[in-house]
KEVOVEX-91490 format. One record per residue (C-alpha): x, y, z; residue number from 0. Coordinates in steps of 0.5 Angstrom, whole numbers, padded with zeros to 4 digits, always signed. Layout:
# KEVOVEX-91490
(mitor (X Y Z) NUM)
...
***
This chain:
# KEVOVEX-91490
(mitor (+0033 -0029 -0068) 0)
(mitor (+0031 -0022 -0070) 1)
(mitor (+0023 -0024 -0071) 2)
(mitor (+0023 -0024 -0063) 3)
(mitor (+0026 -0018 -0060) 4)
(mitor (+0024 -0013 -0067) 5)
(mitor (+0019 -0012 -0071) 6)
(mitor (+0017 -0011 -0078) 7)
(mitor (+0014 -0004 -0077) 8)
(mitor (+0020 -0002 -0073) 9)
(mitor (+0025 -0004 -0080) 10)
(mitor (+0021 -0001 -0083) 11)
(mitor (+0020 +0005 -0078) 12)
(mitor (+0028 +0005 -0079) 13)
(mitor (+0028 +0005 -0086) 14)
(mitor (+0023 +0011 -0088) 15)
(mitor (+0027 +0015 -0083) 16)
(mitor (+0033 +0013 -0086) 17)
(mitor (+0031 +0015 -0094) 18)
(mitor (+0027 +0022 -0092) 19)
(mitor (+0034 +0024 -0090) 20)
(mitor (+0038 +0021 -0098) 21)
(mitor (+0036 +0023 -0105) 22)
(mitor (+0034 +0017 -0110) 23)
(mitor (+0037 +0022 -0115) 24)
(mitor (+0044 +0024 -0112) 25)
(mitor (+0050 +0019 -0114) 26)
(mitor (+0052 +0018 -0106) 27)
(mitor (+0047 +0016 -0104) 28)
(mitor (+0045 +0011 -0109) 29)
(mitor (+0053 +0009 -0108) 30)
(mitor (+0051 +0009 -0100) 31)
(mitor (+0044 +0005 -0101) 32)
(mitor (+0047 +0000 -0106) 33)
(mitor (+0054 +0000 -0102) 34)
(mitor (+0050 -0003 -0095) 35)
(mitor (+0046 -0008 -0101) 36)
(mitor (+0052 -0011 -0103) 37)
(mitor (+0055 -0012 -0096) 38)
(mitor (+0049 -0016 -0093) 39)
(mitor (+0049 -0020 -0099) 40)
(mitor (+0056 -0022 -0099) 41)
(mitor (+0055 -0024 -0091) 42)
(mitor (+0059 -0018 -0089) 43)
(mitor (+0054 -0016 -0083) 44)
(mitor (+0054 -0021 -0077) 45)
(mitor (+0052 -0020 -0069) 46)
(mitor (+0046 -0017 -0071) 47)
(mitor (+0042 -0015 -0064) 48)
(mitor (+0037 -0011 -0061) 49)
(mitor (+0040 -0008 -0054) 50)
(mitor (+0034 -0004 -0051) 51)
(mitor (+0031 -0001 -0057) 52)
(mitor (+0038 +0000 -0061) 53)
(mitor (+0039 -0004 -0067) 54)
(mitor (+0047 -0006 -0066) 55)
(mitor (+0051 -0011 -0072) 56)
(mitor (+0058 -0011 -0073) 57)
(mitor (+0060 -0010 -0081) 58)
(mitor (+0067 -0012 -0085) 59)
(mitor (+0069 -0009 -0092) 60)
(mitor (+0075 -0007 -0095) 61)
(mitor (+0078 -0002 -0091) 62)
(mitor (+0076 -0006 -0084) 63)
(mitor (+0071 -0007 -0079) 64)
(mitor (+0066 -0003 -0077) 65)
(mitor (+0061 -0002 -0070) 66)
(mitor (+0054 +0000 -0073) 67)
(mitor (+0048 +0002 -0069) 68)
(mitor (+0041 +0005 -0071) 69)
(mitor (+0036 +0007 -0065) 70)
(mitor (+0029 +0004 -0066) 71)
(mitor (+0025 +0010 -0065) 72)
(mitor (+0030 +0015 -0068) 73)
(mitor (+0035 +0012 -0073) 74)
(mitor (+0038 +0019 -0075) 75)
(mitor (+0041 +0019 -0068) 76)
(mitor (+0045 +0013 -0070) 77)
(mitor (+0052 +0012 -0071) 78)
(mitor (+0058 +0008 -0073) 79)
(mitor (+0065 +0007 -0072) 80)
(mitor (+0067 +0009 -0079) 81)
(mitor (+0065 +0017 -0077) 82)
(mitor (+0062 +0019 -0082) 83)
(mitor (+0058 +0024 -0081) 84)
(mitor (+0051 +0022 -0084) 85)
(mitor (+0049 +0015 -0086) 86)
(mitor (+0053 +0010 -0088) 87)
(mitor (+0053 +0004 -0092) 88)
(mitor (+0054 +0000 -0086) 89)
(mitor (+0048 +0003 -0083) 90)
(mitor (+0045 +0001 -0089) 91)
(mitor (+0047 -0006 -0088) 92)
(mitor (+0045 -0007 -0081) 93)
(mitor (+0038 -0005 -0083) 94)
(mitor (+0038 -0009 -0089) 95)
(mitor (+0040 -0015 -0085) 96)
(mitor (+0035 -0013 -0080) 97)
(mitor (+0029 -0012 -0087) 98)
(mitor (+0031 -0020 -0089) 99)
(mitor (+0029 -0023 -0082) 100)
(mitor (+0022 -0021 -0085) 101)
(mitor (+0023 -0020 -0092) 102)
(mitor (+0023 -0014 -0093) 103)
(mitor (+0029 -0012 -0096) 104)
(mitor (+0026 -0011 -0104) 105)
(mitor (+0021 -0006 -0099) 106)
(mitor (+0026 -0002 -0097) 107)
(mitor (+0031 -0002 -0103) 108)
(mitor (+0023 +0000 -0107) 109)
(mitor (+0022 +0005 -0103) 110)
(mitor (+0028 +0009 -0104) 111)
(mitor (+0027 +0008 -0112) 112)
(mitor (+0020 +0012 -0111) 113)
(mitor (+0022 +0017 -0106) 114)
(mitor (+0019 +0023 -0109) 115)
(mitor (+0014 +0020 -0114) 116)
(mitor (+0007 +0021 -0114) 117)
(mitor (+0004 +0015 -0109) 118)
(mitor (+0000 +0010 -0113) 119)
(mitor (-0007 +0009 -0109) 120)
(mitor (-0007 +0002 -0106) 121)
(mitor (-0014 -0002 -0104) 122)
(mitor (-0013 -0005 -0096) 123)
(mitor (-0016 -0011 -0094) 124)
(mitor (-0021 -0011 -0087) 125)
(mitor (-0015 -0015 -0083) 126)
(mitor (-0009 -0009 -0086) 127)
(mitor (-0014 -0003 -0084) 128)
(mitor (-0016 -0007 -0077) 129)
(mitor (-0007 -0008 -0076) 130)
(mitor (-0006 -0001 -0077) 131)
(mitor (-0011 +0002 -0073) 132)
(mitor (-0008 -0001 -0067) 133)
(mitor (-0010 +0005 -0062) 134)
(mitor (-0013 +0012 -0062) 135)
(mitor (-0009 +0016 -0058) 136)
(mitor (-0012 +0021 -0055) 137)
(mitor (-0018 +0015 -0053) 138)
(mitor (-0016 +0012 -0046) 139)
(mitor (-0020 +0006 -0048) 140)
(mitor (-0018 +0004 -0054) 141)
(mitor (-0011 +0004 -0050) 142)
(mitor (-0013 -0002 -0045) 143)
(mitor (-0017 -0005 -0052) 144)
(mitor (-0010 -0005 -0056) 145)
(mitor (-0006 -0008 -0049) 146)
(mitor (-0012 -0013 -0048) 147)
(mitor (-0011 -0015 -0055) 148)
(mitor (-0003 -0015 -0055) 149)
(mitor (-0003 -0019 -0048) 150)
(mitor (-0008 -0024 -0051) 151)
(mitor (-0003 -0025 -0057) 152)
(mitor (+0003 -0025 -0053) 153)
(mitor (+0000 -0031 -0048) 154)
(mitor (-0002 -0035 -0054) 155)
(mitor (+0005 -0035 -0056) 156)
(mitor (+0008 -0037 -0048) 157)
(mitor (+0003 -0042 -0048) 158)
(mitor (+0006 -0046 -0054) 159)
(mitor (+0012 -0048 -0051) 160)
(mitor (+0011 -0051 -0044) 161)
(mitor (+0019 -0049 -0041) 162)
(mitor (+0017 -0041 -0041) 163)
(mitor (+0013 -0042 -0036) 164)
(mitor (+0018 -0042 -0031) 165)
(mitor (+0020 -0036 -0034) 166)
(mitor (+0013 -0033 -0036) 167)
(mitor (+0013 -0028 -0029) 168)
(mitor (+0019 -0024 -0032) 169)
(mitor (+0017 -0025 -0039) 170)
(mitor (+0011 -0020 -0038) 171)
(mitor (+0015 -0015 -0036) 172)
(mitor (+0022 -0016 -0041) 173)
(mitor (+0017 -0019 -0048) 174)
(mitor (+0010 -0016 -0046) 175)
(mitor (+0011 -0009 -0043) 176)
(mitor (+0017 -0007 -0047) 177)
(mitor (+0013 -0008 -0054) 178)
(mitor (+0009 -0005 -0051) 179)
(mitor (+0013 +0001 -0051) 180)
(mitor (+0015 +0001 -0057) 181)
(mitor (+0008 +0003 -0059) 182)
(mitor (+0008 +0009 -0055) 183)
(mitor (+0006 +0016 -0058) 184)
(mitor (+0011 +0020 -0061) 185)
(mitor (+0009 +0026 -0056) 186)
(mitor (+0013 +0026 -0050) 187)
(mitor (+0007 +0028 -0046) 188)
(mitor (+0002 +0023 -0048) 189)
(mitor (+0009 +0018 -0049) 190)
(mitor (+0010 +0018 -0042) 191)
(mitor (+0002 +0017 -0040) 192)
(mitor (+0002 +0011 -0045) 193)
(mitor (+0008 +0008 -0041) 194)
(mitor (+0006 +0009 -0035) 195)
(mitor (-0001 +0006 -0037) 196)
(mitor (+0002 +0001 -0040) 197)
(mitor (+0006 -0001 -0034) 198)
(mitor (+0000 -0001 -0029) 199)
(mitor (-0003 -0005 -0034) 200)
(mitor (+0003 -0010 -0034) 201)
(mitor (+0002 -0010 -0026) 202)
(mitor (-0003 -0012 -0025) 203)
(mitor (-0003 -0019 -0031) 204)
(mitor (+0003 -0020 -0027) 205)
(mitor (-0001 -0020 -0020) 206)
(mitor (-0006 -0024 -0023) 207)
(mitor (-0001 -0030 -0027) 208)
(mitor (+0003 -0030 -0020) 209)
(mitor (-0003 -0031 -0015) 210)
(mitor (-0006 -0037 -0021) 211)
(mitor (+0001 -0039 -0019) 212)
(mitor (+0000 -0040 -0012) 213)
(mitor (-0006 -0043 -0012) 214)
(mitor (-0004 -0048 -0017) 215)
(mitor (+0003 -0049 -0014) 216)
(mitor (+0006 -0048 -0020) 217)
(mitor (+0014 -0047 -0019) 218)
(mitor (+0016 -0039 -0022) 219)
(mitor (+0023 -0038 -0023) 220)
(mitor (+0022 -0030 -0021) 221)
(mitor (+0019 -0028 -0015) 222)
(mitor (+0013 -0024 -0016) 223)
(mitor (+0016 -0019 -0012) 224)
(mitor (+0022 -0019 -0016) 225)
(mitor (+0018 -0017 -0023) 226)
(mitor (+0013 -0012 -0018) 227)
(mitor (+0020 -0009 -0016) 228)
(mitor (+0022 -0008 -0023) 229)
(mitor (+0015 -0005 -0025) 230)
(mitor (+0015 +0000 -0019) 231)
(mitor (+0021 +0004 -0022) 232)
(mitor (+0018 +0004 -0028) 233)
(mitor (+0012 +0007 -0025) 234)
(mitor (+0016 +0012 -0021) 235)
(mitor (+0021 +0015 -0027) 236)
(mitor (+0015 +0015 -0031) 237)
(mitor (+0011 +0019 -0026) 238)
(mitor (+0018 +0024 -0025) 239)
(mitor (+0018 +0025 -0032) 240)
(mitor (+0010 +0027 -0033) 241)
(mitor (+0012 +0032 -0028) 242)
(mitor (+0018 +0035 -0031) 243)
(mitor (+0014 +0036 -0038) 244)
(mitor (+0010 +0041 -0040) 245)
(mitor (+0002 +0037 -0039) 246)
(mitor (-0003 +0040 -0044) 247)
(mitor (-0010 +0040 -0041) 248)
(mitor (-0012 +0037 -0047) 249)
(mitor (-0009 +0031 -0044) 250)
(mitor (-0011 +0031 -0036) 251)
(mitor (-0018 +0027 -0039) 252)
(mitor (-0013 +0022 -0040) 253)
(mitor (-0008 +0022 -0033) 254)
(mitor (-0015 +0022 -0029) 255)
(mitor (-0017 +0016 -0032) 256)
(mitor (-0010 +0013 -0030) 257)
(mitor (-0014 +0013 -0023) 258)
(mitor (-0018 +0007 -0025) 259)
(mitor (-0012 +0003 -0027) 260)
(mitor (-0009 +0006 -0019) 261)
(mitor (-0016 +0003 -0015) 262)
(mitor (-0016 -0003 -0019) 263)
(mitor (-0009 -0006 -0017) 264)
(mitor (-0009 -0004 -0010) 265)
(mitor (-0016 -0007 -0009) 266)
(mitor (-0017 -0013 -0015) 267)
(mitor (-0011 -0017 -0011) 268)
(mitor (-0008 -0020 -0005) 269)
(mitor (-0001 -0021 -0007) 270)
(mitor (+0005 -0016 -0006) 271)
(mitor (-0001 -0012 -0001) 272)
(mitor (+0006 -0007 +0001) 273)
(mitor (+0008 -0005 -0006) 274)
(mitor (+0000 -0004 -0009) 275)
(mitor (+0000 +0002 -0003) 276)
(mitor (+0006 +0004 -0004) 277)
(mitor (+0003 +0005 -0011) 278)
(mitor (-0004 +0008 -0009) 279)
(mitor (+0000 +0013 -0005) 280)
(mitor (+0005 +0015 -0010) 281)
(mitor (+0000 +0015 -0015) 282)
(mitor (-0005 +0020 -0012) 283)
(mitor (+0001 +0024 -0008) 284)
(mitor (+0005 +0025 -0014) 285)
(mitor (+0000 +0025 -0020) 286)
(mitor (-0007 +0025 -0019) 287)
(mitor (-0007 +0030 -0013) 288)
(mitor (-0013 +0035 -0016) 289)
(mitor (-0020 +0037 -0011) 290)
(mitor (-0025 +0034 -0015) 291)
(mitor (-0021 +0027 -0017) 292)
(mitor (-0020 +0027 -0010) 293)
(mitor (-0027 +0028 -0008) 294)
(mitor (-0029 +0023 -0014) 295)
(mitor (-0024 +0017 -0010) 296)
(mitor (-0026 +0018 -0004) 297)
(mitor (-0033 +0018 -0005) 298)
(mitor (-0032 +0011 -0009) 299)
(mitor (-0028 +0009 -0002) 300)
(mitor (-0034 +0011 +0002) 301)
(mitor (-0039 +0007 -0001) 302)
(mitor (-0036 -0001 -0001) 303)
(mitor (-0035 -0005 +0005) 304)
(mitor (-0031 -0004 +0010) 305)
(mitor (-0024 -0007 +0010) 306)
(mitor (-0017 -0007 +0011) 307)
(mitor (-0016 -0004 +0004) 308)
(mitor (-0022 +0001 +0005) 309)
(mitor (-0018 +0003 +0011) 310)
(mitor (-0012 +0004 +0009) 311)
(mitor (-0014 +0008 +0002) 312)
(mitor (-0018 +0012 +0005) 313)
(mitor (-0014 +0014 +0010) 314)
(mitor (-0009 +0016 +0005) 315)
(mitor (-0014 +0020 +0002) 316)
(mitor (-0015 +0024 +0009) 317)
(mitor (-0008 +0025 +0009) 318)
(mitor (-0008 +0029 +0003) 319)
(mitor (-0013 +0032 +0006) 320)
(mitor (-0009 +0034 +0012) 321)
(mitor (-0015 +0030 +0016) 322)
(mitor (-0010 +0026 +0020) 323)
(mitor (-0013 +0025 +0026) 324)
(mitor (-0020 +0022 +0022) 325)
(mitor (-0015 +0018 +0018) 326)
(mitor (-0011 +0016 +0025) 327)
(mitor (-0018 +0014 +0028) 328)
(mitor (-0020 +0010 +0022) 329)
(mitor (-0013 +0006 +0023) 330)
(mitor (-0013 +0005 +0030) 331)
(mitor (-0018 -0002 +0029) 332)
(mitor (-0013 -0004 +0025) 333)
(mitor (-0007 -0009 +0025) 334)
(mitor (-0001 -0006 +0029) 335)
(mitor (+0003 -0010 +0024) 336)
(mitor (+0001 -0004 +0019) 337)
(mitor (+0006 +0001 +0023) 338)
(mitor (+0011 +0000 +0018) 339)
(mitor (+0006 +0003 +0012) 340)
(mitor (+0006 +0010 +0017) 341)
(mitor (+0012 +0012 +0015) 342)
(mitor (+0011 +0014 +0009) 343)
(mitor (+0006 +0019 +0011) 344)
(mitor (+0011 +0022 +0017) 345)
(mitor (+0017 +0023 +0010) 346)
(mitor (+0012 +0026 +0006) 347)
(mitor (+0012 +0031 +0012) 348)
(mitor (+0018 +0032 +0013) 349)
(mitor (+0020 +0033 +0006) 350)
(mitor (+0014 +0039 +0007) 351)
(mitor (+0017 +0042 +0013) 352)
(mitor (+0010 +0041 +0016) 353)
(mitor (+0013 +0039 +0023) 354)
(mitor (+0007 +0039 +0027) 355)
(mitor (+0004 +0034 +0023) 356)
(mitor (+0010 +0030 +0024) 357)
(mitor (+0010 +0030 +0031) 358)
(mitor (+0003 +0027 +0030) 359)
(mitor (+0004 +0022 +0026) 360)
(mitor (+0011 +0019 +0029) 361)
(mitor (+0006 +0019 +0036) 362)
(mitor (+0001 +0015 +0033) 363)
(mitor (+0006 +0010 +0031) 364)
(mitor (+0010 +0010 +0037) 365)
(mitor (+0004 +0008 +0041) 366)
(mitor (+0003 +0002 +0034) 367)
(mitor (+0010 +0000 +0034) 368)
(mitor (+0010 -0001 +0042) 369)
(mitor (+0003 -0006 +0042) 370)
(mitor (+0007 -0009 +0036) 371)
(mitor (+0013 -0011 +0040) 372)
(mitor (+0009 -0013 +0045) 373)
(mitor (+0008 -0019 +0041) 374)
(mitor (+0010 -0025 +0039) 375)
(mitor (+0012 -0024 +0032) 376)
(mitor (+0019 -0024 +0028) 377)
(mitor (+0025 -0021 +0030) 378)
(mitor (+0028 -0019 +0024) 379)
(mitor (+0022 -0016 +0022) 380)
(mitor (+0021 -0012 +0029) 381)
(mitor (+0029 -0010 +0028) 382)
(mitor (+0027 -0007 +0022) 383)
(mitor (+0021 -0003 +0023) 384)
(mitor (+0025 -0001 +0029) 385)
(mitor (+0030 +0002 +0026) 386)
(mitor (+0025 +0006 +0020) 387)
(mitor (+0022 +0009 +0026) 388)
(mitor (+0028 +0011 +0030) 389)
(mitor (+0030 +0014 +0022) 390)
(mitor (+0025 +0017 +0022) 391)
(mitor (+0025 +0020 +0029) 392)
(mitor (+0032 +0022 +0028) 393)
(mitor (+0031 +0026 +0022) 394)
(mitor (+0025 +0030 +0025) 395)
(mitor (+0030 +0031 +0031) 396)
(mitor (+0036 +0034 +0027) 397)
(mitor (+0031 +0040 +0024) 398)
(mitor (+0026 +0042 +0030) 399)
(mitor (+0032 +0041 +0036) 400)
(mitor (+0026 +0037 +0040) 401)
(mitor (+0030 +0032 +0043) 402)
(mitor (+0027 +0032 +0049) 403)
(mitor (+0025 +0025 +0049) 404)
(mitor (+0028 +0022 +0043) 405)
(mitor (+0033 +0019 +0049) 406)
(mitor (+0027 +0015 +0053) 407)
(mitor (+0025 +0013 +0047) 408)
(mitor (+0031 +0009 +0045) 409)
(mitor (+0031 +0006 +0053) 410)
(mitor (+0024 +0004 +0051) 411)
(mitor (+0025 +0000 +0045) 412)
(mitor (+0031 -0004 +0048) 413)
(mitor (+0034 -0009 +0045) 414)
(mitor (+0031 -0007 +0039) 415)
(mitor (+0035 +0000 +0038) 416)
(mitor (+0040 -0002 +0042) 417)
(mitor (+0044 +0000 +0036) 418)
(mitor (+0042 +0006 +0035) 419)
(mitor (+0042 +0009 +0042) 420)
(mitor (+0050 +0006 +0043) 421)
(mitor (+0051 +0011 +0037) 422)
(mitor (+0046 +0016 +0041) 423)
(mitor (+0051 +0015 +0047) 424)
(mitor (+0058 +0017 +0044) 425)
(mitor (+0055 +0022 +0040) 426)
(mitor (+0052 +0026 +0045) 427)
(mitor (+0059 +0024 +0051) 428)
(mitor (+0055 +0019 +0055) 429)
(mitor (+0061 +0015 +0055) 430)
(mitor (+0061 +0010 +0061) 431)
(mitor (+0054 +0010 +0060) 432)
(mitor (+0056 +0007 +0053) 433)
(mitor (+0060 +0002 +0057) 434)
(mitor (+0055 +0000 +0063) 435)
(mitor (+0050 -0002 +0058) 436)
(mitor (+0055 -0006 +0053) 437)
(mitor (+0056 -0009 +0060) 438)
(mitor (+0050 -0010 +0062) 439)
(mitor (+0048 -0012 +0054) 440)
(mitor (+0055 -0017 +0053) 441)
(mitor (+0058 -0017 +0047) 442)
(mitor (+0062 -0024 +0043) 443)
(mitor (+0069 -0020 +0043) 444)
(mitor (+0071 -0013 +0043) 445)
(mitor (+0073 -0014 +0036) 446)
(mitor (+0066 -0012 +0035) 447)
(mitor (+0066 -0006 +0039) 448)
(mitor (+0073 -0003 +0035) 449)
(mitor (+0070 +0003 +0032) 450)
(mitor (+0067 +0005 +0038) 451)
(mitor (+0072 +0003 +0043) 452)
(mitor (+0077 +0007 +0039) 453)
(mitor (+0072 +0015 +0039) 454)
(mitor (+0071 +0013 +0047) 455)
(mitor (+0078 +0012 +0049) 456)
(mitor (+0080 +0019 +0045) 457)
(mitor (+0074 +0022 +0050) 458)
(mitor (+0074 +0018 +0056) 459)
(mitor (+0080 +0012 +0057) 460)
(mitor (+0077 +0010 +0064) 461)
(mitor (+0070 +0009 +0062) 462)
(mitor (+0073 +0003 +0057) 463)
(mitor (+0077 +0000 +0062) 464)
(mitor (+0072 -0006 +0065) 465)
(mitor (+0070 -0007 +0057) 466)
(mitor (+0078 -0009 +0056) 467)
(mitor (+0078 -0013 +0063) 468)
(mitor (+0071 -0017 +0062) 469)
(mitor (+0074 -0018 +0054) 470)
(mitor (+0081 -0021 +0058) 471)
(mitor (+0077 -0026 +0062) 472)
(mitor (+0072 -0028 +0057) 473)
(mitor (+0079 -0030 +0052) 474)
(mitor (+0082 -0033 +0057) 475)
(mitor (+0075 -0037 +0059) 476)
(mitor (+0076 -0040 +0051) 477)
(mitor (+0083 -0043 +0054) 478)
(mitor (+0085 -0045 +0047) 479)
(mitor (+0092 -0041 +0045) 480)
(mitor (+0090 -0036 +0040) 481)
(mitor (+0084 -0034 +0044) 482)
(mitor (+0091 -0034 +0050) 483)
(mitor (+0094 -0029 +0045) 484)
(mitor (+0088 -0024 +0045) 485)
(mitor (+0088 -0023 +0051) 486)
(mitor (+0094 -0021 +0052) 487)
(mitor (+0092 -0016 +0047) 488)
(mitor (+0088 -0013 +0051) 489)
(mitor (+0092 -0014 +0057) 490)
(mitor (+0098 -0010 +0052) 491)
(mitor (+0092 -0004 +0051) 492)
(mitor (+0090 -0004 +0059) 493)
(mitor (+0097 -0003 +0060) 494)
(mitor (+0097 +0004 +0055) 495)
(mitor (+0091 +0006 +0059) 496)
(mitor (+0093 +0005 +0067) 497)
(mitor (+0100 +0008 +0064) 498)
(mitor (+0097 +0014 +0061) 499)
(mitor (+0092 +0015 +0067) 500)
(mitor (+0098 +0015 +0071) 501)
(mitor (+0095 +0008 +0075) 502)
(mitor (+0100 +0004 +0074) 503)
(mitor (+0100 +0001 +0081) 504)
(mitor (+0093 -0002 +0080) 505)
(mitor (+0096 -0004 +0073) 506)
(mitor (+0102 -0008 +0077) 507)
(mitor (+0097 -0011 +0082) 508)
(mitor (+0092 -0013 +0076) 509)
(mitor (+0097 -0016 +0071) 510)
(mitor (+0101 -0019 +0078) 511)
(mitor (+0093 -0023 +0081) 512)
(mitor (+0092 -0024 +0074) 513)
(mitor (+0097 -0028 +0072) 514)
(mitor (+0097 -0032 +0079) 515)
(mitor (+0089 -0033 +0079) 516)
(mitor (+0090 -0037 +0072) 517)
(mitor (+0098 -0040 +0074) 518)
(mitor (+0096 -0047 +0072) 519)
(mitor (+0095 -0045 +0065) 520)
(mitor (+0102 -0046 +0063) 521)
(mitor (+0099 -0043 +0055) 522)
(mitor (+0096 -0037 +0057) 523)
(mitor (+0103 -0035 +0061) 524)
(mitor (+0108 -0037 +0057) 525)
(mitor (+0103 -0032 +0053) 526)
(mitor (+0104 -0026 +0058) 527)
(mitor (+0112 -0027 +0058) 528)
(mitor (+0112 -0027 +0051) 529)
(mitor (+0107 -0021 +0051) 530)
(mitor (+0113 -0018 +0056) 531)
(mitor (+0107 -0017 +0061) 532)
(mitor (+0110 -0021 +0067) 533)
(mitor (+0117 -0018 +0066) 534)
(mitor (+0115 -0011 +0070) 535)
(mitor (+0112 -0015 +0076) 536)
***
């Protein structure tokens, strides 16, 4: 139902915007208005949705049936399918439909008689003036006490119905914060500082219910990961578009306050301790970057108790005040597994060119990452910081040409980069070294090797030669007739390769030996002759 997803003030909204462009006393839109009337009480509108904040219904009449669509927040920028330029009675219907799930329909056709009379004073009662005055908004704390009082209500609500609770995660974000959104303010600045607000706000109730969750074992349809990620990219485009809007000075009491919002997600939780840093950082880099914010942060910083988070806050706040090696020395007590949050400052520098402080920070977290691989922990999760790191050593290669090294590296952290310095190997013409450390590594077939087999053989058909001959024999180890048949695949691509290296009476003695060494498996030689391998010998 309507009553769910929209609101009355926001019918209402649509409606004001509506009339201010009609005129009571022109004939068209009198016909318009009563046209939309009679089509919603004949039942003609059907499929009345709100699809994000686009009010959509389907409508008949006479001359067939048309899509009608009236956005929430600026219902002059709708449209239908009839192509009339300005409104229309179908429009007029869908909202009509949408007044009638809150009784508003007699509202809506009486403020369109009276536009343009004198307005009647009306007497409100304590409880009107207190709904109407939801906020103020230029006053950050009258923000958090409205978000306080619409989650109140909004908890209230979840909690009548025992089955939301599965659902209550995800419903934070998709019903809480996006009502909040609604009630945005209309100046672009200020909307966009509300928003990210409200989503630092939601964030953190998020955190909340999910670590209750835990505590209780209560079971959550969504992961608190899965909504905190949901949350982030909110934070992200609304950080993205502050920056790109014109930000009077008026406001920036408010964007600092933003900084509270910041220090209390990262330092009031447990859960999601990677996604809470990404935000700090990104908060303070992006946003809230100014000396004396800083100054204040840091202070603040100074004085609690050391700790992990301690460390890592206040480490990023040196980073910003490019005091690497201090910031270094305070994580250097820390867990090695945090190596991975380092590389976020090593892409900040690169995206800055500042290539020195990057050669400082990929030192330090090389000399993390190799305490860290030396312990008994996950693989995968090795895997992966392995590559972040190599990703990001690569980049700074490729733009200071410093490439002393970066092959030792690649060495040192095998098998974890075994990858990565495969794709070194070829790129840089170290074919048969490509091959002698697929040797030495194995490999399961040489299927899995096709797209690198193929660049070597173009540059170096000698160097493949013992990868095809170890691929014969492992196929013919399996001794079964399909494996029988890959082999003389291989064997059929040996045969190209000593041909084209004109050896071919190694070839004839190979295949001749072959064949001999392996003559009791009469599968496997019915394949060669079949293969045409042994007609040469």
């Amino acid at each position: 139902m309507l009553q769910h997803s929209l609101e009355k003030e926001d019918v209402l909204s649509m409606a004001d915007t509506m009339i201010a462009e009609l005129d009571p006393k022109a004939e068209s839109d009198r016909s318009l208005m009563a046209k939309g009337l009679q089509l919603y009480r004949e039942g003609r509108v059907y499929n009345v949705s709100l699809n994000g904040f686009v009010l959509e219904g389907t409508v008949e009449d006479e001359t067939g049936v048309y899509d009608s669509a009236l956005p929430i927040n600026d219902a002059a920028e709708g449209s239908c399918d009839c192509f009339e330029i300005d409104y229309c009675e179908h429009q007029a219907a869908v909202l009509f439909y949408a007044a009638s799930s809150f009784g508003q329909v007699g509202e809506i056709s009486k403020r369109f008689k009276n536009k343009g009379k004198p307005a009647q004073p009306q007497l409100k009662t304590a409880k009107q003036l207190l709904q109407a005055s939801t906020f103020d908004e230029l006053d950050f704390d009258s923000w958090l006490r409205y978000f306080d009082r619409e989650f109140t209500s909004f908890k209230a609500e979840q909690n009548k119905y025992s089955y939301r609770k599965m659902y209550y995660l995800m419903s934070i974000f998709e019903d809480f914060y996006m009502k909040l959104l609604k009630k945005a303010p209309r100046s672009a600045a200020l909307r966009e500082l509300f928003e990210l607000s409200a989503a630092l706000f939601s964030l953190e109730r998020l955190l909340e219910a999910a670590e209750q969750y835990a505590a209780e074992q209560t079971y959550s349809y969504f992961s608190p990961t899965a909504v905190a990620h949901r949350f982030i990219d909110e934070v992200e485009m609304h950080i993205e578009k502050i920056k790109t809007t014109a930000f009077p000075l008026a406001f920036e009491p408010l964007l600092k306050r933003t900084s509270d919002l910041a220090h209390s997600l990262f330092f009031s939780h447990t859960l999601c301790l990677q996604e809470r840093f990404f935000l700090y950082r990104y908060l303070w880099t992006d946003l809230l970057n100014q000396s004396d914010w800083l100054l204040e942060e840091q202070t603040k910083l100074e004085a609690t108790e050391p700790s992990l988070l301690r460390s890592l806050a206040l480490s990023h706040v040196l980073f910003l005040y490019q005091k690497d090696t201090e910031a270094m020395e305070l994580l250097e007590a820390e867990s090695d597994m945090l190596v991975g949050f380092y590389f976020y400052w090593v892409e900040e520098l690169c995206a800055e060119l500042q290539w020195d402080r990057v050669e400082h920070w990929l030192s330090f977290s090389y000399k993390k990452l190799k305490q860290y691989l030396a312990k008994d922990e996950d693989r995968f999760l090795q895997n992966d910081i392995v590559r972040l790191f190599l990703s990001s050593y690569e980049y700074y290669v490729q733009h200071t040409n410093d490439t002393g090294g970066f092959e030792t590296i690649l060495q040192e952290l095998l098998p974890y980069s075994l990858r990565q310095y495969e794709t070194y190997l070829i790129a840089s013409g170290q074919y048969r070294t490509w091959a002698e450390l697929r040797m030495f590594v194995g490999f399961e077939t040489l299927e899995g090797l096709r797209e690198a087999l193929k660049d070597v053989e173009k540059e170096d058909r000698e160097a493949v030669l013992p990868l095809y001959h170890q691929g014969v024999i492992d196929a013919i180890g399996m001794k079964n007739r399909q494996a029988y048949k890959l082999a003389v695949r291989y064997l059929k691509k040996l045969r190209t390769h000593y041909k084209k290296l004109k050896r071919t009476e190694e070839w004839n003695v190979y295949i001749t030996q072959l064949a001999a060494s392996f003559s009791r498996l009469r599968a496997f030689q019915e394949e060669l002759k079949k293969g045409k391998l042994l007609d040469e010998t």
